[in-house]
C-alpha positions in Angstrom: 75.0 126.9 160.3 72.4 129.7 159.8 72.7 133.5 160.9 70.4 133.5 163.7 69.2 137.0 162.9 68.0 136.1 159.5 64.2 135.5 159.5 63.3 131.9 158.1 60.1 130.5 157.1 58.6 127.5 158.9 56.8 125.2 156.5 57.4 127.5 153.9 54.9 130.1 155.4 55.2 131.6 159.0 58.0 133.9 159.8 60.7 132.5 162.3 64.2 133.2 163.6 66.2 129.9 164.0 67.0 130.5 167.7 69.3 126.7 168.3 70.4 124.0 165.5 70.9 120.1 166.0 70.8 117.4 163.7 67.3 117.0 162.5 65.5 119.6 164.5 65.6 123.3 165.1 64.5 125.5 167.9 63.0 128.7 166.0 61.1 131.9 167.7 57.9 132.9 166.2 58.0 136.0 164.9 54.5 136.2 163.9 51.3 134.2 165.0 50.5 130.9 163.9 48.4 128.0 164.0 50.6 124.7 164.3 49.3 121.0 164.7 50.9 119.3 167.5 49.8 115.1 167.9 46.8 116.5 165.5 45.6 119.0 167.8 45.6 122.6 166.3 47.6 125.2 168.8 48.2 129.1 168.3 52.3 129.8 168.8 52.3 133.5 170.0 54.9 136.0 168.6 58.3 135.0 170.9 57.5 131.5 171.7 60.2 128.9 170.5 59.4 125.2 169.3 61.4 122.0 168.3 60.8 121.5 164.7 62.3 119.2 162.3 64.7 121.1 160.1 63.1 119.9 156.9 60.7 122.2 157.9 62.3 125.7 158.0 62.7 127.1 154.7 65.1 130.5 153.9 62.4 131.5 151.1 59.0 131.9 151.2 57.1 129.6 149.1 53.5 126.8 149.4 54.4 123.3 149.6 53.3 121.5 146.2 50.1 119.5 147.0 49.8 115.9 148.7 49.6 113.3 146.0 46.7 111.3 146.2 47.6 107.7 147.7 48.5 105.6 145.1 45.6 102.9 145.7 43.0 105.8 145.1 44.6 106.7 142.7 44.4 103.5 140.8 40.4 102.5 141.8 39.6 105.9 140.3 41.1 104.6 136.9 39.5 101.6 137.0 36.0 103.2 138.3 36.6 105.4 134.9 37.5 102.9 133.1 34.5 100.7 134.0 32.1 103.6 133.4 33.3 104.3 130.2 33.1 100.4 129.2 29.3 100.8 130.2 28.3 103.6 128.2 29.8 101.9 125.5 27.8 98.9 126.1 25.0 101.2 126.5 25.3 102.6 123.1 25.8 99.7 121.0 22.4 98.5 122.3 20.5 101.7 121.0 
């Protein structure tokens, strides 16, 4: 269990105080404005509101989430693009 007067960071960023905790998810206060997604639509949570969010989301340090990873199928068709490319210019400049 948290203090609940100790200021958290949801998703690393956004200043909250964990006001509830269950298994999972957390009810936290905003403690300074915000823009969230909720079912991909972008909402503003005001200074005092409280939302459910998953716990893996509340952080006790301030920090920026490393980037997303490419998906591993574009991630593999840009290897082969490059590799492809660079077979051509070969071929290219053996004909020269």
């Amino acid at each position: 269990m948290s203090n609940m007067s100790e200021v958290w960071y949801y998703k690393g960023v956004y200043k909250v105080k964990v006001a509830t905790e269950s298994e999972g998810y957390w009810i936290v206060e905003a403690l300074e404005e915000f823009e969230d997604d909720v079912e991909g639509k972008k909402v503003t949570v005001k200074v005092g509101e409280q939302r459910i969010v998953p716990s893996d989301k509340v952080h006790k340090r301030k920090y920026l989430p490393p980037p997303m990873k490419e998906h591993a199928y574009e991630l593999r068709m840009e290897k082969k693009l490059k590799r492809l490319i660079a077979d051509e210019e070969k071929k290219q400049s053996k004909k020269e």
